[in-house]
N, C-alpha and C positions, 0 to 999 in steps of 0.2 A: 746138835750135830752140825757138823759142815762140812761141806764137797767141794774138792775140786777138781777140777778136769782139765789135765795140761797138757796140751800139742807140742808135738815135737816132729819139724823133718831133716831129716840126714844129709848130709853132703855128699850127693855122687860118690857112693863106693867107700863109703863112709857106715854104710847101714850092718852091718856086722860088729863094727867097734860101738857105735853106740848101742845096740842089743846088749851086748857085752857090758859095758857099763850100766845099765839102767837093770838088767837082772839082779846084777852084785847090791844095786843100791834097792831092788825087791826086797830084798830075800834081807837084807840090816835091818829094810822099816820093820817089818813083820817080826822080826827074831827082835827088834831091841828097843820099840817104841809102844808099850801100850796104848797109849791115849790113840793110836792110828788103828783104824776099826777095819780096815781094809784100803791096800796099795795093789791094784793089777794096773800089768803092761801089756798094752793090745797096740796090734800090727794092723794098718789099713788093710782089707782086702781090695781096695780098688789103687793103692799107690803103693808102694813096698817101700818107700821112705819117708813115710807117713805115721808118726807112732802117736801114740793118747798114753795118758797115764789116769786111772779113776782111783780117787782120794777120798777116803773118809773118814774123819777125824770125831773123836767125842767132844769136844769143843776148842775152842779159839788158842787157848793152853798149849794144847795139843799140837796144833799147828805152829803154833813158834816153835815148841821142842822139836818138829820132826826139822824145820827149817835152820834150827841153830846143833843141830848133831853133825857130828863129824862126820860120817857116812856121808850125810847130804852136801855138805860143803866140799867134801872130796873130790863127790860125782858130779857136783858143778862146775869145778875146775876141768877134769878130765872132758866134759862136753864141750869146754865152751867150741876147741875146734872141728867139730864133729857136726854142727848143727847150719844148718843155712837158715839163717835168718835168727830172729827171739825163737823164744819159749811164749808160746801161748796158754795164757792161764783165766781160768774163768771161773768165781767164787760162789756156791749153791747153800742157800739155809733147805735145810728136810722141812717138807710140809709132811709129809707122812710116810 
């Protein structure tokens, strides 16, 4: 298995349209990518334009499918002007 865990923060007043965004591309992982074992979207409760996304994929496969699907490519586009700064991303093997 492998995790990922990706930061996202929004651009001032920007945090409504990226919600938006990142729901629509929820809601494709889960409906159209088996290999992806679980996609939640969690909101900082100490910054409000602060978002995480937790990833967990049945193996390495899996992750290129969910990164080469149209969903995802779409909702790359649509962020890029929504976001202040990158995308932080950070890759986890399961110990158990």
């Amino acid at each position: 298995m492998v995790v990922i865990v990706a930061t996202l923060k929004a651009k001032s007043g920007k945090e409504n349209e990226l919600i938006a965004v990142m729901t629509d591309l929820a809601k494709s992982v889960r409906s159209k990518e088996p290999g992806t074992l679980e996609y939640t979207f969690h909101r900082s409760q100490k910054d409000a334009a602060v978002f995480m996304v937790y990833e967990k994929y049945k193996d390495g496969e899996a992750v290129k499918a969910h990164m080469a699907s149209p969903h995802f490519q779409d909702a790359g586009k649509k962020m890029g002007g929504l976001l202040e700064g990158g995308l932080g991303i950070e890759t986890y093997a399961v110990i158990e």
